[in-house]
mmJSON file of the N, C-alpha and C atoms, coordinates in Angstrom:
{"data_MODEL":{"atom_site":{
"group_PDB":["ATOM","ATOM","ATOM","ATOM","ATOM","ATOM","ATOM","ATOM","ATOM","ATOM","ATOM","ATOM","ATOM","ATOM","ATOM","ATOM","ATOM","ATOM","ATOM","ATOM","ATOM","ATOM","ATOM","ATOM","ATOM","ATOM","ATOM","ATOM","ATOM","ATOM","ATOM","ATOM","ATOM","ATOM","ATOM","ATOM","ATOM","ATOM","ATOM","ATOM","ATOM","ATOM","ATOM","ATOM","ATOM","ATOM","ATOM","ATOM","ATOM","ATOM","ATOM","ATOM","ATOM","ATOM","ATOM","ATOM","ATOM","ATOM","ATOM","ATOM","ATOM","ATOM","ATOM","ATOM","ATOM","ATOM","ATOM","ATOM","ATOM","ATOM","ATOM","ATOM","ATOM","ATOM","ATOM","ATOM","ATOM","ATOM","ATOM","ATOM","ATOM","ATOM","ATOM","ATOM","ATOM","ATOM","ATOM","ATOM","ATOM","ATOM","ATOM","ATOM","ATOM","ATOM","ATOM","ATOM","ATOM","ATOM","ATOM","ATOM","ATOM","ATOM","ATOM","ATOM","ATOM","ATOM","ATOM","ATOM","ATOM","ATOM","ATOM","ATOM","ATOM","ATOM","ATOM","ATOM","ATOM","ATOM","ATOM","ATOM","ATOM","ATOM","ATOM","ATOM","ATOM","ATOM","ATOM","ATOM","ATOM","ATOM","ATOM","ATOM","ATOM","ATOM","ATOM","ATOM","ATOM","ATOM","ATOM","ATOM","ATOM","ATOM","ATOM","ATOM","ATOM","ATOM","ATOM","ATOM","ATOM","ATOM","ATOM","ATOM","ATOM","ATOM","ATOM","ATOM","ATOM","ATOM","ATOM","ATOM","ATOM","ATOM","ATOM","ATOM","ATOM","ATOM","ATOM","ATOM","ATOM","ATOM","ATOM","ATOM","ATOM","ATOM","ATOM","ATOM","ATOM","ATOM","ATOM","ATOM","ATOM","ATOM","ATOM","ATOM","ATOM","ATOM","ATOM","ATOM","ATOM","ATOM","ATOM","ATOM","ATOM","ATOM","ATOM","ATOM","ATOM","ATOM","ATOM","ATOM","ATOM","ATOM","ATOM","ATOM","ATOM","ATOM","ATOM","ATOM","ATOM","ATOM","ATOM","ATOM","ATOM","ATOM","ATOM","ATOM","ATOM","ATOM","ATOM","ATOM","ATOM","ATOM","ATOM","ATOM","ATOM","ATOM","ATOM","ATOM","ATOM","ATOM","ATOM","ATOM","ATOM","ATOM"],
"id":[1,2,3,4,5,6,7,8,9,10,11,12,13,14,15,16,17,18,19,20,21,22,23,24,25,26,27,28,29,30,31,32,33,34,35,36,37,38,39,40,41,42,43,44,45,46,47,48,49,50,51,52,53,54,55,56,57,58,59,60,61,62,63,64,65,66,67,68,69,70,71,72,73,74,75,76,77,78,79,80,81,82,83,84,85,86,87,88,89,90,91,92,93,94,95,96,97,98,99,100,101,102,103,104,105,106,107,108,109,110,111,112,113,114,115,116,117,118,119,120,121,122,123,124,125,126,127,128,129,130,131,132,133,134,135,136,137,138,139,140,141,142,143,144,145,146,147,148,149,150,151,152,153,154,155,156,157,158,159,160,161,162,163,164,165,166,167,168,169,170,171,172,173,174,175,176,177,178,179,180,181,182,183,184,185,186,187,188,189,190,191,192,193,194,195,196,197,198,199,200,201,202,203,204,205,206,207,208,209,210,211,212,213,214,215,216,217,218,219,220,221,222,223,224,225,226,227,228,229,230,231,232,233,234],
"type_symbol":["N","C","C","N","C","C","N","C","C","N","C","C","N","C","C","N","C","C","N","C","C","N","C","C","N","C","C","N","C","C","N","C","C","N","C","C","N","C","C","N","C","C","N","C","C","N","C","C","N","C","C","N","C","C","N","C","C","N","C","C","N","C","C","N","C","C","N","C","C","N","C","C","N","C","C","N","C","C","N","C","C","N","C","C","N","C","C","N","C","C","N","C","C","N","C","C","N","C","C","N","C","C","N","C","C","N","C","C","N","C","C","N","C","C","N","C","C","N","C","C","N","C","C","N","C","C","N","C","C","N","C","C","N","C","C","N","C","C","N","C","C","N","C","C","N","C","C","N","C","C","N","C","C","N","C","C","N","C","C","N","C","C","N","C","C","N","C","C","N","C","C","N","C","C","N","C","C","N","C","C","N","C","C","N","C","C","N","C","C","N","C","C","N","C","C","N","C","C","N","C","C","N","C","C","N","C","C","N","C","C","N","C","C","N","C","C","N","C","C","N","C","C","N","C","C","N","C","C","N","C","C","N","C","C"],
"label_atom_id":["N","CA","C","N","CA","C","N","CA","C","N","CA","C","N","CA","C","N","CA","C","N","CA","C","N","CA","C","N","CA","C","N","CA","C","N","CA","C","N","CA","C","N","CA","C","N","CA","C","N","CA","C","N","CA","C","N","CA","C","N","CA","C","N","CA","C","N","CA","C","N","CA","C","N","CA","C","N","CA","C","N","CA","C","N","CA","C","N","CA","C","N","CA","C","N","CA","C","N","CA","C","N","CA","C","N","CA","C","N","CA","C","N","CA","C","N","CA","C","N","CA","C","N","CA","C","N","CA","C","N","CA","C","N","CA","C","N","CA","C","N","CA","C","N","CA","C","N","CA","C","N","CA","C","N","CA","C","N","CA","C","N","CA","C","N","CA","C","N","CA","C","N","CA","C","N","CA","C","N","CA","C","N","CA","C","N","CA","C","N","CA","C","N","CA","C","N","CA","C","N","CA","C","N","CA","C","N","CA","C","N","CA","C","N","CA","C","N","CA","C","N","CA","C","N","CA","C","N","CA","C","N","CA","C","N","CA","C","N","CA","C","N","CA","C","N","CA","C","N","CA","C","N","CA","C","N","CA","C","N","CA","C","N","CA","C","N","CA","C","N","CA","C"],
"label_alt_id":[null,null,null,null,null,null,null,null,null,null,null,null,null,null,null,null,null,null,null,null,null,null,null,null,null,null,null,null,null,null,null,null,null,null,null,null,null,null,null,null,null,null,null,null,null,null,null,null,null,null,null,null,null,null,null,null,null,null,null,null,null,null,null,null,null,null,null,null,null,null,null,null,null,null,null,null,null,null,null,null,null,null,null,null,null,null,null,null,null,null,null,null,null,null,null,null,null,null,null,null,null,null,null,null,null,null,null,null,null,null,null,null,null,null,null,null,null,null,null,null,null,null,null,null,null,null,null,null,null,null,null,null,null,null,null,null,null,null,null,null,null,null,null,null,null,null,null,null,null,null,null,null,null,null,null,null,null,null,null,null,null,null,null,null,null,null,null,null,null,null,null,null,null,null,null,null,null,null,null,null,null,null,null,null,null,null,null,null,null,null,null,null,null,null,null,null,null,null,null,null,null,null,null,null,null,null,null,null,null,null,null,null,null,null,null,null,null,null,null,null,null,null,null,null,null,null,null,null,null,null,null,null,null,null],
"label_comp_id":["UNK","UNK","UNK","UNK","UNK","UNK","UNK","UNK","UNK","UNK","UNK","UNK","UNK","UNK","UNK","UNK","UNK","UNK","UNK","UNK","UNK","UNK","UNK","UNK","UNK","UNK","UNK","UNK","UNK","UNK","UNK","UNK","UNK","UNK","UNK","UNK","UNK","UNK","UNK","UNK","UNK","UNK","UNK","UNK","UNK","UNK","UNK","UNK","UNK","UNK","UNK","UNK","UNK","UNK","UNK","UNK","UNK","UNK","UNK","UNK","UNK","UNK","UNK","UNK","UNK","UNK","UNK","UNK","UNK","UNK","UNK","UNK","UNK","UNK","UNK","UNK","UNK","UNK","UNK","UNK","UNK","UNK","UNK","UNK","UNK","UNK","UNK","UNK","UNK","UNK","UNK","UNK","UNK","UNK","UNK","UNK","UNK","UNK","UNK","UNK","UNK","UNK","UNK","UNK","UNK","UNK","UNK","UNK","UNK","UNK","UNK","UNK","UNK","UNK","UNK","UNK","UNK","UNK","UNK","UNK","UNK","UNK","UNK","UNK","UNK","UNK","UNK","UNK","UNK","UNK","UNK","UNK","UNK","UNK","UNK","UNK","UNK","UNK","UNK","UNK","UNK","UNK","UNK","UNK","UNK","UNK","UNK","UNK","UNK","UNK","UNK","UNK","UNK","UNK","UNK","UNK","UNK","UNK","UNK","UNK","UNK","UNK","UNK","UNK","UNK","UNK","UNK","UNK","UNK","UNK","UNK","UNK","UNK","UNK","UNK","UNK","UNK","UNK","UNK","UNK","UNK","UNK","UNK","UNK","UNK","UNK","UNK","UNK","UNK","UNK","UNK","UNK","UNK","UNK","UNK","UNK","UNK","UNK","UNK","UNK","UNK","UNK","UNK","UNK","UNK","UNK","UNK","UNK","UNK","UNK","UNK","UNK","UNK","UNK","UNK","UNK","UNK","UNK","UNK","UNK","UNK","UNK","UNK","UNK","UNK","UNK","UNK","UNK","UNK","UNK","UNK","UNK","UNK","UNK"],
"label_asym_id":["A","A","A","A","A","A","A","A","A","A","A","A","A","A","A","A","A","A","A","A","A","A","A","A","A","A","A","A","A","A","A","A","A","A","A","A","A","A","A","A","A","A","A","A","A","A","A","A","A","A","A","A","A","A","A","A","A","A","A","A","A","A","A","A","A","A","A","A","A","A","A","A","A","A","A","A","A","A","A","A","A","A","A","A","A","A","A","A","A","A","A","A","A","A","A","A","A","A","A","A","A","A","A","A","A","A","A","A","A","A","A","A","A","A","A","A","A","A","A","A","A","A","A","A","A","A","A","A","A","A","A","A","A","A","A","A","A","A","A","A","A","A","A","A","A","A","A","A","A","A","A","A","A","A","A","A","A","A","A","A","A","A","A","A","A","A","A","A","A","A","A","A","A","A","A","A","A","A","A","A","A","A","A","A","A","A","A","A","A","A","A","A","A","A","A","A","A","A","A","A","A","A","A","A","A","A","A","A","A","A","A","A","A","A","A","A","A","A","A","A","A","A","A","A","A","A","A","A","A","A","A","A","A","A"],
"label_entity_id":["1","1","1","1","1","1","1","1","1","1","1","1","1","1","1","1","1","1","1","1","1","1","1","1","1","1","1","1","1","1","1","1","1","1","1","1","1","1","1","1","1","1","1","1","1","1","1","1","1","1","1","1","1","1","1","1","1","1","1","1","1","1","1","1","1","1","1","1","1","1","1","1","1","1","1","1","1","1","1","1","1","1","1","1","1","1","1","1","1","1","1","1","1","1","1","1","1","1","1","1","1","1","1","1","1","1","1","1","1","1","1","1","1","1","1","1","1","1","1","1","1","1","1","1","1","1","1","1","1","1","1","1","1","1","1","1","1","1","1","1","1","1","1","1","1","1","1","1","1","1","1","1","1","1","1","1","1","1","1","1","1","1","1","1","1","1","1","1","1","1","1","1","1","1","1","1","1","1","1","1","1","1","1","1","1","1","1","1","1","1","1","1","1","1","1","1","1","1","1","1","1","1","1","1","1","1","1","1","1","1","1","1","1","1","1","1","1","1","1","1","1","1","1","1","1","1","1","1","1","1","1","1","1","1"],
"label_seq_id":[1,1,1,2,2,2,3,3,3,4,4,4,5,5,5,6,6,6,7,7,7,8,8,8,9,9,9,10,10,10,11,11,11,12,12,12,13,13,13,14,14,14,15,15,15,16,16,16,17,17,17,18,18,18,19,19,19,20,20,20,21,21,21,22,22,22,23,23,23,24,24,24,25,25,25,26,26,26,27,27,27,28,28,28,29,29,29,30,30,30,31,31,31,32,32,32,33,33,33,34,34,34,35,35,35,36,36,36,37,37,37,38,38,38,39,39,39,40,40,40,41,41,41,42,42,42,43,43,43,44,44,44,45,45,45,46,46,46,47,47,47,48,48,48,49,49,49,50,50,50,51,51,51,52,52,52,53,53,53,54,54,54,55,55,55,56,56,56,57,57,57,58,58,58,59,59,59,60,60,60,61,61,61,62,62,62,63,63,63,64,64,64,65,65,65,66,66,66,67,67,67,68,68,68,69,69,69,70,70,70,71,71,71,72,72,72,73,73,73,74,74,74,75,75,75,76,76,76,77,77,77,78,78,78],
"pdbx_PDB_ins_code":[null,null,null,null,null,null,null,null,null,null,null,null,null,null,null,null,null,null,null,null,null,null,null,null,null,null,null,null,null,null,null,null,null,null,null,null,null,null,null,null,null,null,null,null,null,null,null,null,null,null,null,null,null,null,null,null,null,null,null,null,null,null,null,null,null,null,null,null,null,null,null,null,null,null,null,null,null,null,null,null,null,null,null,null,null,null,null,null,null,null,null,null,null,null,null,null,null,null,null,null,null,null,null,null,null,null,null,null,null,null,null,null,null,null,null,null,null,null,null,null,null,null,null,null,null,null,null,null,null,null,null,null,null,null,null,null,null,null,null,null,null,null,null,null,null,null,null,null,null,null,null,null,null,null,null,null,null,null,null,null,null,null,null,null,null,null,null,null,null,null,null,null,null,null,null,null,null,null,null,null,null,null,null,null,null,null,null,null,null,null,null,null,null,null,null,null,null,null,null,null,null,null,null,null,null,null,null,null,null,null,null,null,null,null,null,null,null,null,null,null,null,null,null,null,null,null,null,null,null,null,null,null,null,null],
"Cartn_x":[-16.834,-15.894,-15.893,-16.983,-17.182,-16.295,-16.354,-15.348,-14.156,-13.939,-12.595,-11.958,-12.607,-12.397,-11.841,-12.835,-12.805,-11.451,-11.103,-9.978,-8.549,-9.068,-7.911,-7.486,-8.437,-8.346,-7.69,-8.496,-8.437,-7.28,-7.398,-6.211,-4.844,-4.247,-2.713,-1.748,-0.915,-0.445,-0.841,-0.582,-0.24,-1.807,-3.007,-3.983,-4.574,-4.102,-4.313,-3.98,-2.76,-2.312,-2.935,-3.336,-4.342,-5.878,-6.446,-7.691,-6.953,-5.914,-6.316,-5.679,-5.108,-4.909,-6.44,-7.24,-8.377,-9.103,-9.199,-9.967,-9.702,-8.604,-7.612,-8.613,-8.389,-8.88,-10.314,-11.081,-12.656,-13.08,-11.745,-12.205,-12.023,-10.946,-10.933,-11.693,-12.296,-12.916,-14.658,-15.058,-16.161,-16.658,-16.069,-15.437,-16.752,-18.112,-19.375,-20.02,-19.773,-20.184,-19.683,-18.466,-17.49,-17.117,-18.081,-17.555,-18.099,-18.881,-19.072,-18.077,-17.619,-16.374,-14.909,-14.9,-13.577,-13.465,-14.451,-14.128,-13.929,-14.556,-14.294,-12.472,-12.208,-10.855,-10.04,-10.283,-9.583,-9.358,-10.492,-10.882,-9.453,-9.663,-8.93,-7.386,-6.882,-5.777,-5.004,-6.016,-5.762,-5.971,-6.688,-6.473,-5.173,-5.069,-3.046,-2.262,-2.268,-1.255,-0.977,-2.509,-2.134,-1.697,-2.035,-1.585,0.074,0.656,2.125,3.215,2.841,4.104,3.988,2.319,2.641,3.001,2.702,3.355,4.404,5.526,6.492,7.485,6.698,7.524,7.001,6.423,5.952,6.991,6.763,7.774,9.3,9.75,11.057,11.763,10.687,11.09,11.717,12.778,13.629,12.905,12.747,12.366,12.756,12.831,13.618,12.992,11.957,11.163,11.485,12.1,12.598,13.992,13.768,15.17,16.289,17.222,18.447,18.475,17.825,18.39,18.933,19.754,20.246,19.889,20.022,19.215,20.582,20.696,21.581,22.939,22.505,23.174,24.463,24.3,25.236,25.593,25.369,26.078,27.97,28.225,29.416,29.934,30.904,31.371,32.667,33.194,34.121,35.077],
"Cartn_y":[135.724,135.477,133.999,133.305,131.83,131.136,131.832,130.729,130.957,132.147,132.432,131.641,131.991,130.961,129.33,129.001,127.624,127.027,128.215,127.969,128.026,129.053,129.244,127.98,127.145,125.715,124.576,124.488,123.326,123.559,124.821,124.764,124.848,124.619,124.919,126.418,126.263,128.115,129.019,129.165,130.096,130.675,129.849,130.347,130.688,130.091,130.584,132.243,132.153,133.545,134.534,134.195,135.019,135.406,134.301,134.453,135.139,135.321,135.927,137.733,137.742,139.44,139.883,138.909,139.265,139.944,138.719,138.821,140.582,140.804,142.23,143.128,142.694,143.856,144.202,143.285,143.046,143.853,143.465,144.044,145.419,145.875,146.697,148.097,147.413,148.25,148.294,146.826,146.492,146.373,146.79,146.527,146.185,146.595,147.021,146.088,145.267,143.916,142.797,142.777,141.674,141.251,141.794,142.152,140.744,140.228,138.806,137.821,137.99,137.133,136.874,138.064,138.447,137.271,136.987,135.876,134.284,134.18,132.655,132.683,134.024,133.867,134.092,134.4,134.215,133.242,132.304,131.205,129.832,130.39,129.731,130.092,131.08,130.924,130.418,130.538,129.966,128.64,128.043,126.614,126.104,126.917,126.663,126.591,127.39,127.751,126.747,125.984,125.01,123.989,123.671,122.23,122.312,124.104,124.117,123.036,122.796,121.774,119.942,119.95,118.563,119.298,119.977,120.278,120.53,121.31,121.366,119.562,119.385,117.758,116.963,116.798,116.233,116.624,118.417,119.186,118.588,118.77,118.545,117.055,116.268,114.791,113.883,112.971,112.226,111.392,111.385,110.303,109.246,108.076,107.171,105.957,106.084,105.084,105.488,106.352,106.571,105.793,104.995,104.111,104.783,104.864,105.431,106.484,106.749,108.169,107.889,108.762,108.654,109.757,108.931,110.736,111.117,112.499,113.444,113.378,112.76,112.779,111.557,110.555,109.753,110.447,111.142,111.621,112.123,111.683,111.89,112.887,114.335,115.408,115.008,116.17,116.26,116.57],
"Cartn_z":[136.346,137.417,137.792,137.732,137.862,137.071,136.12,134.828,134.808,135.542,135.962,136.745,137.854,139.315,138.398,137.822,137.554,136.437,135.628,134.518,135.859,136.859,137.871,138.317,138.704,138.822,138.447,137.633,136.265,135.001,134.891,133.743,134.333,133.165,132.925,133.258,133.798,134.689,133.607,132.255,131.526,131.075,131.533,131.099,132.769,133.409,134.784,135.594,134.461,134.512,133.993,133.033,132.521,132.723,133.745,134.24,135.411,136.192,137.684,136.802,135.742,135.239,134.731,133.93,133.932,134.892,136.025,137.125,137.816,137.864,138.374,137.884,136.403,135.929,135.681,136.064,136.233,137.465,138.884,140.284,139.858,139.327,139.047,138.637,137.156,136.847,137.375,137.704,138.741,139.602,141.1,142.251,142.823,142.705,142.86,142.436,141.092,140.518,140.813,141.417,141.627,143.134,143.88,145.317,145.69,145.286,146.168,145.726,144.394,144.17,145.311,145.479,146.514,147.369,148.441,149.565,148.335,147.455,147.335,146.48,146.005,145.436,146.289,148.086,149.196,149.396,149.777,150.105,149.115,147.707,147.009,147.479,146.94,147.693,149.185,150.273,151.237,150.879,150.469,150.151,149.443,148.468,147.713,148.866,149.657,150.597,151.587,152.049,152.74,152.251,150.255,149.718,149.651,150.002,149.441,150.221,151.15,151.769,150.756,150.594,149.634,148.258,147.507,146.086,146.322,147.045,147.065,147.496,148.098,148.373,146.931,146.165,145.14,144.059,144.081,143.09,143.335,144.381,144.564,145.271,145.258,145.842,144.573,145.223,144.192,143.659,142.444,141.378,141.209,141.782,141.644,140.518,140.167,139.525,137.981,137.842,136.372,136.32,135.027,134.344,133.983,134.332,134.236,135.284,136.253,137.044,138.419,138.404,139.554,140.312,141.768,142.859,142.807,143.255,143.229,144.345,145.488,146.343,145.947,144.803,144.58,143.336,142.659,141.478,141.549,140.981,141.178,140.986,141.445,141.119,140.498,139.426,138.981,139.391],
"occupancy":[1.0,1.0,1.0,1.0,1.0,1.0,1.0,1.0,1.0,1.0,1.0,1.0,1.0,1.0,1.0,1.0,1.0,1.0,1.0,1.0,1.0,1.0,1.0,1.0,1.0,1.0,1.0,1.0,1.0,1.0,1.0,1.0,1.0,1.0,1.0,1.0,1.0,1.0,1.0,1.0,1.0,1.0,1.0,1.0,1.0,1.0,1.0,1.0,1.0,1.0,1.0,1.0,1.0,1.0,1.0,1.0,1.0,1.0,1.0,1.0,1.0,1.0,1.0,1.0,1.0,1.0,1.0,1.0,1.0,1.0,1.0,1.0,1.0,1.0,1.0,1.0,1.0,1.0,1.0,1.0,1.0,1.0,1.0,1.0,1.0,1.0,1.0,1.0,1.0,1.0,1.0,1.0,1.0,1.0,1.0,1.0,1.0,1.0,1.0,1.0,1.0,1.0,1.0,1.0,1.0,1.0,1.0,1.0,1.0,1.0,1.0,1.0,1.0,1.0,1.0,1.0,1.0,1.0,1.0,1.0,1.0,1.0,1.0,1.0,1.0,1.0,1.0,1.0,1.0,1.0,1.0,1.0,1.0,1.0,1.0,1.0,1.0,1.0,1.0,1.0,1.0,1.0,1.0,1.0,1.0,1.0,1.0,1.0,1.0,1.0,1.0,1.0,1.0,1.0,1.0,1.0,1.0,1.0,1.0,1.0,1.0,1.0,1.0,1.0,1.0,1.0,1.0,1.0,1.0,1.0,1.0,1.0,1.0,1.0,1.0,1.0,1.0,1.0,1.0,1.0,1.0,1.0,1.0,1.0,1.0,1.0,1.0,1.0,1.0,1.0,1.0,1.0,1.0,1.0,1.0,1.0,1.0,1.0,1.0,1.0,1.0,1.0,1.0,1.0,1.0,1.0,1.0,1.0,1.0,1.0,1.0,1.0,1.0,1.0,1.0,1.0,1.0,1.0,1.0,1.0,1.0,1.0,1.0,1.0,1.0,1.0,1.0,1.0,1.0,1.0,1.0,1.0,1.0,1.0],
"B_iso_or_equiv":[0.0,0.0,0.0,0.0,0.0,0.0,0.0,0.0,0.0,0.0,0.0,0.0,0.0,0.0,0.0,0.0,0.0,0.0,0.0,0.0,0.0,0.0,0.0,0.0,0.0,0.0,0.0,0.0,0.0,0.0,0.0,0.0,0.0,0.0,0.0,0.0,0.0,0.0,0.0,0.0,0.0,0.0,0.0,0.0,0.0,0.0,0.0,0.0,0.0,0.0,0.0,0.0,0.0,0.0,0.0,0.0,0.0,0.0,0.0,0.0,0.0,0.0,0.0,0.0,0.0,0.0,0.0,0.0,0.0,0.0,0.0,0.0,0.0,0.0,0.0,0.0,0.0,0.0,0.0,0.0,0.0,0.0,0.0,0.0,0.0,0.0,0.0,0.0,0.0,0.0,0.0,0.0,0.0,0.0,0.0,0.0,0.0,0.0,0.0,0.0,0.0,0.0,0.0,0.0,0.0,0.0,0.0,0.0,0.0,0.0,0.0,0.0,0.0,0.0,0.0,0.0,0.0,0.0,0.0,0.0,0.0,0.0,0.0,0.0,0.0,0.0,0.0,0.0,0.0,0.0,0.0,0.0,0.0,0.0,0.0,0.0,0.0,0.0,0.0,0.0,0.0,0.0,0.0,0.0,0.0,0.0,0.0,0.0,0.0,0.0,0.0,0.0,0.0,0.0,0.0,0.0,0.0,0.0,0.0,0.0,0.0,0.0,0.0,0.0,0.0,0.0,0.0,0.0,0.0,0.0,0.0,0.0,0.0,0.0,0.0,0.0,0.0,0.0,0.0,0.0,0.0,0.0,0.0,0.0,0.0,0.0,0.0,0.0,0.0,0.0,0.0,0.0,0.0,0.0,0.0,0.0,0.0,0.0,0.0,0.0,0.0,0.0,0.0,0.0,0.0,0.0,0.0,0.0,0.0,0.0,0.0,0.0,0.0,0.0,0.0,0.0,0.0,0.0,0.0,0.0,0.0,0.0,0.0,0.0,0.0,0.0,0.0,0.0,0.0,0.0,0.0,0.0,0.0,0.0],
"pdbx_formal_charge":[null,null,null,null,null,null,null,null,null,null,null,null,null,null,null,null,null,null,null,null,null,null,null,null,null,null,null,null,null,null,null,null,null,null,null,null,null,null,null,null,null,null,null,null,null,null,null,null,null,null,null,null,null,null,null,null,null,null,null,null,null,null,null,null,null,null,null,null,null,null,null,null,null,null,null,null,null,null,null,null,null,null,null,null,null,null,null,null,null,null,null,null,null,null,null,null,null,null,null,null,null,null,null,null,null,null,null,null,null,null,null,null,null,null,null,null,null,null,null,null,null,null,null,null,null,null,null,null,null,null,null,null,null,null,null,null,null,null,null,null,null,null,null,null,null,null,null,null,null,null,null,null,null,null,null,null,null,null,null,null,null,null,null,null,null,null,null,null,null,null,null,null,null,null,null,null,null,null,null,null,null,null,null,null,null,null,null,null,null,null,null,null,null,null,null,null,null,null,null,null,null,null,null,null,null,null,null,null,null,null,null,null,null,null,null,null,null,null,null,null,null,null,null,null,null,null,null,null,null,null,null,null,null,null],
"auth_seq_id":[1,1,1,2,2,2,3,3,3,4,4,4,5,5,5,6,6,6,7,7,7,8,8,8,9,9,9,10,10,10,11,11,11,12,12,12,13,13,13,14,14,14,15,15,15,16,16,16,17,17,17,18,18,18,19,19,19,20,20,20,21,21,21,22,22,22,23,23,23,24,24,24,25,25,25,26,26,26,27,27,27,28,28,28,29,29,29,30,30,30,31,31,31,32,32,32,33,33,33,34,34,34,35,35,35,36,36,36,37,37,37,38,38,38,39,39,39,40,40,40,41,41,41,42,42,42,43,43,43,44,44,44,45,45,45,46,46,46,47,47,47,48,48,48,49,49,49,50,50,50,51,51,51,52,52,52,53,53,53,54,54,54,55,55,55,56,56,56,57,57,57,58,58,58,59,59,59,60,60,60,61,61,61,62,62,62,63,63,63,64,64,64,65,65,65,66,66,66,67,67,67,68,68,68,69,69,69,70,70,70,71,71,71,72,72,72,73,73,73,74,74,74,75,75,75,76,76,76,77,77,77,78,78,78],
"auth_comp_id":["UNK","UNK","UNK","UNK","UNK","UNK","UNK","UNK","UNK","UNK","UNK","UNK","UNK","UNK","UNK","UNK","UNK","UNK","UNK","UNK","UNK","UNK","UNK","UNK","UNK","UNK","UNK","UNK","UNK","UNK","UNK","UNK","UNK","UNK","UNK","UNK","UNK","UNK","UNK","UNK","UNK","UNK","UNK","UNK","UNK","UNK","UNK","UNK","UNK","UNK","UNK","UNK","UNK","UNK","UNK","UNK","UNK","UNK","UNK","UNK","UNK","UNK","UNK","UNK","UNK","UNK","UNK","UNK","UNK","UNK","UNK","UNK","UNK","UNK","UNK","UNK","UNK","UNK","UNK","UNK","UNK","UNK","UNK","UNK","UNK","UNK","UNK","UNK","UNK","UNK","UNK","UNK","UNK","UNK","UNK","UNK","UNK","UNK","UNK","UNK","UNK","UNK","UNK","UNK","UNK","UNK","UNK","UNK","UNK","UNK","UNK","UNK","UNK","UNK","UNK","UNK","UNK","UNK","UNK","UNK","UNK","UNK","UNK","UNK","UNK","UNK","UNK","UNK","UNK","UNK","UNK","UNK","UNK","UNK","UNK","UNK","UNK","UNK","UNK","UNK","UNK","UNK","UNK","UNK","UNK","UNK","UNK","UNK","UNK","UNK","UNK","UNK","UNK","UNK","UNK","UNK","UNK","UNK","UNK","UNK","UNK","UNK","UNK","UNK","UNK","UNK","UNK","UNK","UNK","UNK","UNK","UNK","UNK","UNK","UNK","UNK","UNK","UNK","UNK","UNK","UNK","UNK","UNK","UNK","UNK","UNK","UNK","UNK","UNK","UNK","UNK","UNK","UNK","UNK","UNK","UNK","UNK","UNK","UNK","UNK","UNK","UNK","UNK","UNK","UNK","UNK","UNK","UNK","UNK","UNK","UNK","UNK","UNK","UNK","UNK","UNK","UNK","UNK","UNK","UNK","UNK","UNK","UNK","UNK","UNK","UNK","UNK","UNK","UNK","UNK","UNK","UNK","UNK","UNK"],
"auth_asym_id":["A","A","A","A","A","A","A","A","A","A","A","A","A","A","A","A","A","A","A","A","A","A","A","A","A","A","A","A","A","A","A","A","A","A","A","A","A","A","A","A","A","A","A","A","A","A","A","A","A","A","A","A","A","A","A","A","A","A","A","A","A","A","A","A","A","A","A","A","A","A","A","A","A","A","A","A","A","A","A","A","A","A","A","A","A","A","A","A","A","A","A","A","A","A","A","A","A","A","A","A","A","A","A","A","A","A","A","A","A","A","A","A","A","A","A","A","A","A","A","A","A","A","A","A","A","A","A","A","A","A","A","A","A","A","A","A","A","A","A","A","A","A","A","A","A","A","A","A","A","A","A","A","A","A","A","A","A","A","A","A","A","A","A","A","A","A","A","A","A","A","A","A","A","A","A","A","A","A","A","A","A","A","A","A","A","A","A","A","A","A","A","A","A","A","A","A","A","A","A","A","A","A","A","A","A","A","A","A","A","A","A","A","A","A","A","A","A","A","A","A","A","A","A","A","A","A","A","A","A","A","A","A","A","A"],
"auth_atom_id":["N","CA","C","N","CA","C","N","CA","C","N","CA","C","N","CA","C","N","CA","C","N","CA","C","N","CA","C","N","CA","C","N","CA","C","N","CA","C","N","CA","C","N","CA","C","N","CA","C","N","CA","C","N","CA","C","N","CA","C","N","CA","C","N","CA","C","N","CA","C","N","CA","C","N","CA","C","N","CA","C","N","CA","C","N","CA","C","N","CA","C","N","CA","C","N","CA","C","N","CA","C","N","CA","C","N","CA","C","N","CA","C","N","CA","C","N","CA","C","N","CA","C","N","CA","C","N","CA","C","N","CA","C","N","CA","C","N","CA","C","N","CA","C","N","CA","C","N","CA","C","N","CA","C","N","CA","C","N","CA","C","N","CA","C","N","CA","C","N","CA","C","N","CA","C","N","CA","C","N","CA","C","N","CA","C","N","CA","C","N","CA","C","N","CA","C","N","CA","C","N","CA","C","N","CA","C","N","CA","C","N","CA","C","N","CA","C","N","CA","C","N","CA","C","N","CA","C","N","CA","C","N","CA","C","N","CA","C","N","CA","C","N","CA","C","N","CA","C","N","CA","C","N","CA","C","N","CA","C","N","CA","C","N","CA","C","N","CA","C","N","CA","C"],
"pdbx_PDB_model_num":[1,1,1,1,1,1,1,1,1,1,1,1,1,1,1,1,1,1,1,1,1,1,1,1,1,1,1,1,1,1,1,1,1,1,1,1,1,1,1,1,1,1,1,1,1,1,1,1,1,1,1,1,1,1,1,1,1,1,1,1,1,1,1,1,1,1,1,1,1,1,1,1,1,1,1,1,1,1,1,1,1,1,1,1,1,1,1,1,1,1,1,1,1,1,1,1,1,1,1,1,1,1,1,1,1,1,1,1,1,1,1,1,1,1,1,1,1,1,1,1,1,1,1,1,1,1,1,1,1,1,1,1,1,1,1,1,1,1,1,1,1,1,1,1,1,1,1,1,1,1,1,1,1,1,1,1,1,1,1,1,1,1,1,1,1,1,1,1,1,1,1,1,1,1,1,1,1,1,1,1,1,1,1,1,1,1,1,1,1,1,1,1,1,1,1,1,1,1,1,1,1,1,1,1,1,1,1,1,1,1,1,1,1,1,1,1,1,1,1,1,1,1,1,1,1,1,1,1,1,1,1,1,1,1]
}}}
């Protein structure tokens, strides 16, 4: 579950995705072995939740330092 936690982290979504279906299926079938895990993969998600207002402004803020782009609001419609 440690290395879980930690790929949840550090890696890339698509393997991330796959450590928290793991993880499911670990509580799952372990609930009895895995029970101290539970609070720190709380813990983690509440931490996402509070970074979501900067990733979302990061995700969706205008790029302007790229050569050739234009922000959206001057793009011209047809």
């Amino acid at each position: 579950m440690a290395l879980l936690m930690q790929i949840l982290r550090t890696d890339n979504e698509e393997n991330a995705v796959l450590a928290l279906k793991i993880m499911i299926d670990l509580h799952r079938s372990y609930k009895n072995v895995v029970a101290d895990q539970v609070q720190p993969f709380l813990d983690f998600v509440f931490e996402m939740y509070q970074n979501m207002p900067s990733i979302v402004k990061d995700a969706f803020e205008t790029n302007t330092s790229i050569p050739g782009s234009t922000p959206a609001a001057t793009v011209p419609h047809p």
